[in-house]
ZAMARGU-4260 file (C-alpha; in steps of 0.2 Angstrom, whole numbers, plus 5000, padded with zeros to 4 digits):
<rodrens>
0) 5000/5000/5000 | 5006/5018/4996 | 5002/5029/5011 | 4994/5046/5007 | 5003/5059/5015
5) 4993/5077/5021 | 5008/5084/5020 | 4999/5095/5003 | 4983/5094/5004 | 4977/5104/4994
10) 4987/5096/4978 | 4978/5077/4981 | 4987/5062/4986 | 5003/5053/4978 | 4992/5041/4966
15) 4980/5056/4960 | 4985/5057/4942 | 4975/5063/4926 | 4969/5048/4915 | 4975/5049/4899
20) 4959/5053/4891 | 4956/5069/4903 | 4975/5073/4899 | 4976/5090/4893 | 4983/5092/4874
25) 5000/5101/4871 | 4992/5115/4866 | 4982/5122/4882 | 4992/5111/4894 | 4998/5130/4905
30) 4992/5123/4920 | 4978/5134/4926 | 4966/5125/4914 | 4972/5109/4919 | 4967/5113/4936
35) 4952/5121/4931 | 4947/5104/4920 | 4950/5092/4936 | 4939/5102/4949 | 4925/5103/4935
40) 4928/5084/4933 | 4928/5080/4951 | 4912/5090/4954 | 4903/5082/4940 | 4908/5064/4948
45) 4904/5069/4964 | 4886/5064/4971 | 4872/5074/4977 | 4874/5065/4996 | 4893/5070/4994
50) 4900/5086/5003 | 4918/5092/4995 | 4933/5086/5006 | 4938/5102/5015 | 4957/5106/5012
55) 4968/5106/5027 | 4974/5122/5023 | 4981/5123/5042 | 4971/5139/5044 | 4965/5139/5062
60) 4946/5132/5064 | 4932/5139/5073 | 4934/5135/5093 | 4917/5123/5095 | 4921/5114/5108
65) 4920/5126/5121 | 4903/5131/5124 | 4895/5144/5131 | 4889/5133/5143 | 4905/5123/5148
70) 4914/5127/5164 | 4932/5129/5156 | 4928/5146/5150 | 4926/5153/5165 | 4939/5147/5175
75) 4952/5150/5161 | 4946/5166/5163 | 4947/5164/5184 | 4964/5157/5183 | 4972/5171/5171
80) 4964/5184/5181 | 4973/5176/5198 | 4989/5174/5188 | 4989/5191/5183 | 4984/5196/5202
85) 4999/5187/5210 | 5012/5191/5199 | 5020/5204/5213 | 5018/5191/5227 | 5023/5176/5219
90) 5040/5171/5209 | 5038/5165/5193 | 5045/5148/5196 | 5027/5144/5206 | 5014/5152/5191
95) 5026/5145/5176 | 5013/5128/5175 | 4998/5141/5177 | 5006/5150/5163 | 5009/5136/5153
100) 4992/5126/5153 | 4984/5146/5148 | 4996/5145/5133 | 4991/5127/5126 | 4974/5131/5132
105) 4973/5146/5120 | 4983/5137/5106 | 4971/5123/5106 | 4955/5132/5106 | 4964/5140/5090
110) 4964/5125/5080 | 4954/5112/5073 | 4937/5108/5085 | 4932/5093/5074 | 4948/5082/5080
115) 4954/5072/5091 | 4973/5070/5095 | 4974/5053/5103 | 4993/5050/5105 | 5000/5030/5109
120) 5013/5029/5121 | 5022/5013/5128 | 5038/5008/5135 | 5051/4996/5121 | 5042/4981/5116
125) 5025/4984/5122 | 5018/4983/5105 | 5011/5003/5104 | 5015/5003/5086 | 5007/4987/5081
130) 4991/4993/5088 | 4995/5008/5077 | 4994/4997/5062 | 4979/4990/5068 | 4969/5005/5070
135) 4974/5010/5054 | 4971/4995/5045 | 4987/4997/5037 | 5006/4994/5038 | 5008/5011/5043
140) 5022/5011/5058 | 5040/5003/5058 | 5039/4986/5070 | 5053/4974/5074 | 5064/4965/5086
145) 5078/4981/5083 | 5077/4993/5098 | 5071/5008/5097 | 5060/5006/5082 | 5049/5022/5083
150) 5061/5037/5084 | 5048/5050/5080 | 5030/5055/5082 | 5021/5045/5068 | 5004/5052/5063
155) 4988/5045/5056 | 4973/5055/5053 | 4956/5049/5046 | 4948/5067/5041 | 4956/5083/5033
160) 4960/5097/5041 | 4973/5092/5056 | 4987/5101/5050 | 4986/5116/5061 | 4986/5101/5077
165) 4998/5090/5069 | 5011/5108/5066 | 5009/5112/5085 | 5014/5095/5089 | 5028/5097/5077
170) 5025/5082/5067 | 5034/5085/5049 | 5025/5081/5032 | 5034/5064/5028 | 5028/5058/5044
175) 5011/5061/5042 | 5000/5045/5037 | 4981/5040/5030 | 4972/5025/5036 | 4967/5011/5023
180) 4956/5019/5009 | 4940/5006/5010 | 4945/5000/5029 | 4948/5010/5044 | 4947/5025/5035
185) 4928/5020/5032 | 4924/5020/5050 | 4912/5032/5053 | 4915/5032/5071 | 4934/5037/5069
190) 4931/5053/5055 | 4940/5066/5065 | 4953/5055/5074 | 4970/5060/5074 | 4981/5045/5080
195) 4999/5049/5086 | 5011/5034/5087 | 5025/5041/5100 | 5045/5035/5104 | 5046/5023/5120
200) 5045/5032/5136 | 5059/5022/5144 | 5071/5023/5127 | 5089/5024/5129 | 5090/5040/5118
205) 5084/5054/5128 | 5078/5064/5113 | 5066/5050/5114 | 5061/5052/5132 | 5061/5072/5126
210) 5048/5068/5113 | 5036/5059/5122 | 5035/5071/5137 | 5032/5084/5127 | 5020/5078/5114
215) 5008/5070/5130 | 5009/5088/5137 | 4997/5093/5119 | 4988/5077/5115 | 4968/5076/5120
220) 4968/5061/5125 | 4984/5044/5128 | 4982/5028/5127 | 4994/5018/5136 | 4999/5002/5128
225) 5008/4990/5144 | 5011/4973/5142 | 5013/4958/5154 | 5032/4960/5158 | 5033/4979/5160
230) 5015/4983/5168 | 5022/4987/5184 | 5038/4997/5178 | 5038/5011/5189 | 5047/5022/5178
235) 5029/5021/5169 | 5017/5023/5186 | 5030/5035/5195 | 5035/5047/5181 | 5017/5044/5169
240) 5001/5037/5179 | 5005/5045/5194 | 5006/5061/5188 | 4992/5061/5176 | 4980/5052/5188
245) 4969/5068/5186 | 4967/5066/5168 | 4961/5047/5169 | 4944/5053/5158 | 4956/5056/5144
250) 4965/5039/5146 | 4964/5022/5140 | 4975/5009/5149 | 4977/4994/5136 | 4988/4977/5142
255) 4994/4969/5126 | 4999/4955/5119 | 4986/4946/5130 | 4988/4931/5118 | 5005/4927/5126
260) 4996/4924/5143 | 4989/4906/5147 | 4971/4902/5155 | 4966/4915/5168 | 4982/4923/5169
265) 4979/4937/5158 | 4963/4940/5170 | 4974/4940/5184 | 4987/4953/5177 | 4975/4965/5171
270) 4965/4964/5188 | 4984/4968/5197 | 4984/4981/5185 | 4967/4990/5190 | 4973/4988/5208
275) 4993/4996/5203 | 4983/5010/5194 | 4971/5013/5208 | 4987/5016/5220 | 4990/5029/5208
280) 4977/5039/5212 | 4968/5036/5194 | 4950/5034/5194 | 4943/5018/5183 | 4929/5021/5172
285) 4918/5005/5177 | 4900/5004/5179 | 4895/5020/5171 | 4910/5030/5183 | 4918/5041/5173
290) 4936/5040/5172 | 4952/5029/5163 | 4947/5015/5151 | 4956/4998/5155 | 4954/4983/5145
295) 4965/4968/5138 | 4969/4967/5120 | 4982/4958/5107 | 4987/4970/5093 | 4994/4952/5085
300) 4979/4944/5084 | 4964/4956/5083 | 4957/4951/5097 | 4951/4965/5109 | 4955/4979/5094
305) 4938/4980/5087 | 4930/4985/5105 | 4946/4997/5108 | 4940/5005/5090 | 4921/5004/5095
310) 4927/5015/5111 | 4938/5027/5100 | 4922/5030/5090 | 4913/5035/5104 | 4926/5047/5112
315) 4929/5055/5094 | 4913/5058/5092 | 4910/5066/5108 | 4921/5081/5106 | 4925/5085/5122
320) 4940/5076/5125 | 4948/5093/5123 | 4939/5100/5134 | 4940/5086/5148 | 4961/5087/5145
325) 4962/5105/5149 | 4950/5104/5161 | 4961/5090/5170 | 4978/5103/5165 | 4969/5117/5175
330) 4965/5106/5191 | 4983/5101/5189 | 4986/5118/5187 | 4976/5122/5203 | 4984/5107/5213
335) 4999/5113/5212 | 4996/5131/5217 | 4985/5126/5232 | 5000/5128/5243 | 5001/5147/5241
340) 4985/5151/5241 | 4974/5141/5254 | 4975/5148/5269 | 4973/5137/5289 | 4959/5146/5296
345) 4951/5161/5294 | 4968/5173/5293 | 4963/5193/5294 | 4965/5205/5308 | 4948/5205/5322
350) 4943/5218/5334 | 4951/5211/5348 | 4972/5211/5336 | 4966/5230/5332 | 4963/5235/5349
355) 4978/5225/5358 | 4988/5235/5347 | 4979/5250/5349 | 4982/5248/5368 | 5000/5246/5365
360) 5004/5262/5355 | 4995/5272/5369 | 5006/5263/5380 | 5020/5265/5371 | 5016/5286/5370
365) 5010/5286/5387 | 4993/5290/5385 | 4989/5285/5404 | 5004/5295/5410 | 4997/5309/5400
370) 4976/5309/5407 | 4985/5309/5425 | 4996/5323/5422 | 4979/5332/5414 | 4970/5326/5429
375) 4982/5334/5442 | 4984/5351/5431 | 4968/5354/5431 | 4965/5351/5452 | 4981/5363/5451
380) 4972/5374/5443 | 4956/5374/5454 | 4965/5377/5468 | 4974/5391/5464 | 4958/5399/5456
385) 4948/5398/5476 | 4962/5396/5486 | 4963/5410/5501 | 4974/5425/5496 | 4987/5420/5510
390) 4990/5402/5504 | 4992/5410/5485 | 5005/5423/5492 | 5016/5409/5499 | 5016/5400/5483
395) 5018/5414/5475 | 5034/5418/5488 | 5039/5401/5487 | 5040/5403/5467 | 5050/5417/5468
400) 5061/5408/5480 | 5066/5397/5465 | 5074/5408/5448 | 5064/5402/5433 | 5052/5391/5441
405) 5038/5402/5434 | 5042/5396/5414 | 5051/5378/5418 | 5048/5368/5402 | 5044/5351/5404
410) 5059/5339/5404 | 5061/5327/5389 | 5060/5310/5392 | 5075/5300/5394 | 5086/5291/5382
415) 5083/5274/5390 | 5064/5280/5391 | 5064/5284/5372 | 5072/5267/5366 | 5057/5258/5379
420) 5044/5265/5371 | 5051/5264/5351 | 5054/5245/5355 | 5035/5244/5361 | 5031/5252/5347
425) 5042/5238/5338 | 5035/5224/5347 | 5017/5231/5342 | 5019/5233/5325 | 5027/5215/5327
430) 5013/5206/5337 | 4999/5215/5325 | 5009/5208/5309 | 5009/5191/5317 | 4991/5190/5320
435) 4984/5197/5302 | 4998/5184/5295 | 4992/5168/5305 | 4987/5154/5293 | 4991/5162/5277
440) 5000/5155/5266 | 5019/5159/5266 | 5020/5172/5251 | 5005/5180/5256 | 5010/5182/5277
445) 5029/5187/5271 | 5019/5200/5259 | 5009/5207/5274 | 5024/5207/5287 | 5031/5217/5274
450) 5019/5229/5272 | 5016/5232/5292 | 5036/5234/5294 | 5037/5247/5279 | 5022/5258/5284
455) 5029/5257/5302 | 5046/5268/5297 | 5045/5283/5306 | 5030/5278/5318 | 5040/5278/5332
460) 5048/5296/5330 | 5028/5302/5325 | 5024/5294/5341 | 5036/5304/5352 | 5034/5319/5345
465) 5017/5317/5349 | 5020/5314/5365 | 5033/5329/5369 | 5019/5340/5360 | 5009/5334/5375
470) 5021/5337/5388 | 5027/5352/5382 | 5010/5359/5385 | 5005/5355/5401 | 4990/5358/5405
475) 4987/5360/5386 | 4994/5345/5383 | 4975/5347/5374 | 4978/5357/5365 | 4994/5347/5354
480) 4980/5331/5353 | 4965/5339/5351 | 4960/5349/5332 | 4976/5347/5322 | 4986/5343/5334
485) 4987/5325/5329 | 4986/5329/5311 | 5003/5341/5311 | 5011/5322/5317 | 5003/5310/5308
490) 4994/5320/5293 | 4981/5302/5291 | 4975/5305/5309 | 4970/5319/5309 | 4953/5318/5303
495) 4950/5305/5318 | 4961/5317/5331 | 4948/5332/5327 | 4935/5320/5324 | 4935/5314/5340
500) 4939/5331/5348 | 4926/5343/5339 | 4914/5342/5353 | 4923/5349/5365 | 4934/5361/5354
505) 4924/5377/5358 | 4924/5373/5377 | 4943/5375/5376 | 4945/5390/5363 | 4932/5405/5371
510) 4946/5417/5376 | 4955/5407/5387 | 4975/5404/5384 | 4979/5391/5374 | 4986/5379/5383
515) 4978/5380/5399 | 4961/5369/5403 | 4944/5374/5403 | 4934/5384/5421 | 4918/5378/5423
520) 4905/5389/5428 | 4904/5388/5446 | 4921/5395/5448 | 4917/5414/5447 | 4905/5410/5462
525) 4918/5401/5471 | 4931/5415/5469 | 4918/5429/5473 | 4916/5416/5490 | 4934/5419/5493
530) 4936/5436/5491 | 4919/5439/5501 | 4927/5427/5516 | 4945/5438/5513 | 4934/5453/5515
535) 4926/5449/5530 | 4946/5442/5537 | 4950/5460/5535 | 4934/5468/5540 | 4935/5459/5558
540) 4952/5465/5558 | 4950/5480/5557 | 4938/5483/5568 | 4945/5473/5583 | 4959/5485/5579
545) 4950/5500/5581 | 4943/5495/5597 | 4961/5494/5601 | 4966/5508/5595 | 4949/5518/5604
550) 4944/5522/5589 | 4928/5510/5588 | 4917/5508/5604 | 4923/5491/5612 | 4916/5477/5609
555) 4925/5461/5606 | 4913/5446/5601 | 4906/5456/5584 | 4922/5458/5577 | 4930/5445/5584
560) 4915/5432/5575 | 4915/5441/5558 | 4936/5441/5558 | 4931/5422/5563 | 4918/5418/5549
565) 4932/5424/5535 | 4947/5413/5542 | 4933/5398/5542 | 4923/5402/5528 | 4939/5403/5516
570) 4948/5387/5519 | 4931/5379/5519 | 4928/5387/5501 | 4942/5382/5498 | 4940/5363/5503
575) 4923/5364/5494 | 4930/5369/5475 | 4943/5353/5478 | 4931/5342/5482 | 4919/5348/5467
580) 4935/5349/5456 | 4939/5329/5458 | 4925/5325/5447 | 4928/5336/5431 | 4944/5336/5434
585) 4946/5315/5432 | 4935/5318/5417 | 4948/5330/5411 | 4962/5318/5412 | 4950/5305/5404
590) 4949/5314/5390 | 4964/5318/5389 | 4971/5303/5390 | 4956/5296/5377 | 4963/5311/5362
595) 4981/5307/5365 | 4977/5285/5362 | 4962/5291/5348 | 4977/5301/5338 | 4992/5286/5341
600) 4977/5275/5336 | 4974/5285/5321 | 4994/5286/5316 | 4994/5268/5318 | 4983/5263/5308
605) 4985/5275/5294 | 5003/5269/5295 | 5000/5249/5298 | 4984/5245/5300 | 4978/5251/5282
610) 4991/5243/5273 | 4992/5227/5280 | 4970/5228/5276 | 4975/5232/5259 | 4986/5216/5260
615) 4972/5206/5266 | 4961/5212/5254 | 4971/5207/5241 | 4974/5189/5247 | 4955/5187/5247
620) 4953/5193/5231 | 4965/5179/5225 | 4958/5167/5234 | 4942/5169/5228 | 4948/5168/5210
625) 4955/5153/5215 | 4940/5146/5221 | 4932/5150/5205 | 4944/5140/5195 | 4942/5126/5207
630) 4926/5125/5209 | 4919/5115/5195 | 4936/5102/5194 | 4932/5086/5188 | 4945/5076/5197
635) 4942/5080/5213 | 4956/5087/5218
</rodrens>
């Protein structure tokens, strides 16, 4: 038989010559007519059932097998968008197989949807290319006892139009074959079957071993050919089987040369085969389950072939063998990237992370020490506001007793104190880190450590200048929190800084100095108390000393209970403003204390918290593309 290449197609086979009756004459033989005469010819023999042989002109073919109903649409289009989304968190070495099943996957749905590339692989001596001949019905592939017999990828395809598949697969013209014309090639069942004879997988040329890997990588669908001797070669189930157990709808297990087996041994070795192919992981398609195809055969013989063609038919004419093997690449695809992107748990950061770290940037800017040093300020200020006249002269003597004690400024906070509080800040950036990165996987928590650790440079130093604004004022240690106090540290914060302090701005800003906390409006009356109790000291006294004196008739209980009345009465007003000061004056430092923790908790999580959200967020946004493009996987994996 003289095998018809498709290496032209669209000049006819090898045999197709003009008859000598339809051979053109010397005179008009230019070609064009000639090719113009044999179409005419061929569609006047051609009958009214017949449709024209398409040419196999390699053009790419309309992409059929995808539906709009299929599941592979979409999660190609999940797992592009989740490559595309971790590019800046993961290398490339972890997305390359991602990348690479996008690749075939649009190369394939490029070319021809009416095929079927079916490729043969086997190790030396299994037989693969006898059964090659025997689907073909023709003496099609090299066979012999001389080892390696198949060197390259030997094609057979039963319809036109496989060019474009059989170019990606980098099959050349001269080893490109058709079936038997009146034989195979009449089975209905195989019109679109693309049969691929491949090099043994365990050759001694590794060219060979090259080959095979890489034309299983494109085929739709293997067929393994094993035989009784090497069956259980774990070359084949550890570097083939195993591998590819997720793709077991688009694999047929064949054992050969059954007719070498005595009695029930050939039952026996292809029931030790299901069980070896079941340790693999691969799913058997029996009773009605999907998944590999395994049955006994003897390419010498015949016997078994015809069922293994009958099943062929059935797969060819399906059409989905493409779409079940790139479905099976994608949940290999997604297999292999489930490390970096399923996380332990439920990984983020909850109120209870947010507000430990919270507590520890306010203790880390002292925001306690600060609410006390309001709180006393303020009862400082009380009592020197209804304190009796005498007592505010001897602190008044007392301050001039000690040169600049009037306009100290508050001393800075230690060396050893600064470096405590910047590593608690340390330590709190830390711990929140740890906590948002808990159960993620590692690219993903090394992506949000990061994150925390850059948007905590120069926290610390905000963090301390916030709390020297607070010292150095004082009592309007206020005033540097609230408004834009926090906001001249921390620019993020200050919308929560004056946020949280608009309420009370206008209590503080009526007239009085900056700096220095609000009166309440008892305190006129209290110091009109005082002065009244002052008055009546120095009314008493002067009238007991005009008695003295003879100016004033005597009379010494008057005087001496109204001189009385002002040395009680003022300590006692005095006493009475101290006692009604503890109240607004713990509230004070509360407040105080709740602006200064409000505007570090606003630096830090401008500064931390947001980005490491912002990380979060992003890993969620993965992770549900991911789950998209595992959710409707096939091998349940």
């Amino acid at each position: 038989m003289t095998a018809v290449t498709d290496e032209n197609p669209g000049q006819g086979g090898a045999g197709e010559q003009l008859s000598d009756a339809s051979r053109p004459g010397p005179g008009w033989d230019d070609g064009l007519i000639a090719r113009r005469a044999r179409a005419a010819r061929k569609e006047a023999e051609q009958t009214p059932d017949e449709a024209p042989e398409e040419e196999d002109d390699g053009r790419p073919q309309v992409e059929a097998y995808v539906d709009s109903g299929s599941p592979l649409r979409p999660r190609l289009d999940a797992l592009r968008e989740l490559v595309g989304l971790s590019r800046a968190r993961l290398d490339r070495a972890a997305l390359a197989e991602a990348g690479r099943v996008l690749d075939e996957a649009a190369a394939r749905q490029r070319l021809s949807s009416r095929h079927t590339v079916v490729a043969i692989a086997g190790a030396s001596g299994s037989g693969k290319s006898a059964l090659f001949n025997a689907l073909a019905g023709a003496q099609l592939s090299e066979t012999g006892l001389r080892r390696p017999t198949t060197s390259s990828p030997l094609a057979c395809s039963w319809t036109d139009g496989a060019a474009g598949l059989l170019d990606r697969l980098a099959v050349p013209g001269r080893l490109r074959r058709r079936p038997q014309p009146g034989g195979a090639a009449a089975d209905e069942a195989l019109q679109g079957l693309v049969l691929v004879d491949l090099p043994d997988h365990d050759s001694a040329a590794k060219g060979h071993r090259d080959q095979v890997d890489r034309v299983l990588a494109l085929v739709d669908a293997v067929i393994w050919v094993v035989d009784p001797e090497k069956y259980a070669d774990a070359a084949l189930h550890e570097r083939y089987l195993r591998p590819l157990a997720g793709h077991a709808e688009v694999t047929f297990v064949v054992l050969n040369q059954i007719d070498r087996l005595p009695g029930e041994a050939a039952d026996q070795v292809l029931d030790d085969l299901r069980r070896l192919l079941d340790e693999d992981g691969m799913a058997l398609g029996e009773h009605g389950e999907p998944g590999a195809t395994v049955l006994p055969l003897s390419a010498l013989t015949g016997e078994g072939v015809g069922e293994l063609r009958e099943l062929l038919g059935r797969f060819v004419q399906d059409r989905t063998a493409a779409t079940r093997r790139l479905s099976a690449d994608v949940d290999a695809a997604a297999a292999r990237l489930r490390p970096v992107y399923v996380a332990e748990g439920r990984p983020g950061l909850g109120e209870r992370a947010r507000e430990e770290f919270t507590d520890r940037l306010a203790e880390a800017v002292g925001a306690a020490a600060a609410g006390q040093a309001a709180e006393r300020e303020w009862r400082r200020n009380a009592g020197r506001a209804c304190g009796t006249p005498w007592l505010r002269l001897w602190r008044w003597y007392e301050a001039t007793r000690q040169p600049g004690s009037r306009d100290r400024v508050p001393l800075a906070a230690p060396p050893e104190e600064r470096l405590t509080a910047r590593q608690r800040v340390e330590q709190a950036v830390r711990t929140v880190a740890d906590d948002a990165a808990a159960g993620l996987p590692g690219p993903w928590a090394q992506a949000v450590r990061e994150a925390a650790v850059h948007g905590a440079k120069g926290l610390p130093d905000a963090l301390d200048e916030l709390a020297e604004r607070v010292a150095g004022g004082g009592a309007g240690g206020e005033g540097a929190v609230r408004g834009a106090g926090g906001a001249a540290v921390c620019a993020s914060a200050s919308e929560a800084a004056g946020g949280a302090s608009s309420g009370s701005a206008g209590e503080g800003r009526g007239g009085r100095a900056a700096g220095r906390p609000p009166r309440p409006a008892w305190w006129p009356a209290a110091v009109l108390a005082q002065v009244a109790m002052t008055l009546l000291q120095i009314f008493g006294g002067l009238w007991l000393a005009g008695q003295i004196i003879g100016v004033v008739e005597p009379g010494l209980l008057t005087p001496a209970l109204v001189m009385l009345a002002g040395i009680v009465g003022g300590p006692l007003v005095e006493w009475s403003c101290a006692a009604a000061a503890r109240g607004p004056a713990r509230r004070y430092g509360q407040e105080a204390e709740r602006r200064l923790r409000e505007a570090a908790a606003a630096c830090g999580r401008a500064r931390v918290l947001d980005p490491v959200a912002a990380e979060l967020m992003r890993y969620r946004e993965v992770r549900e593309r991911y789950v998209a493009v595992t959710e409707f996987s096939t091998t349940a994996r």
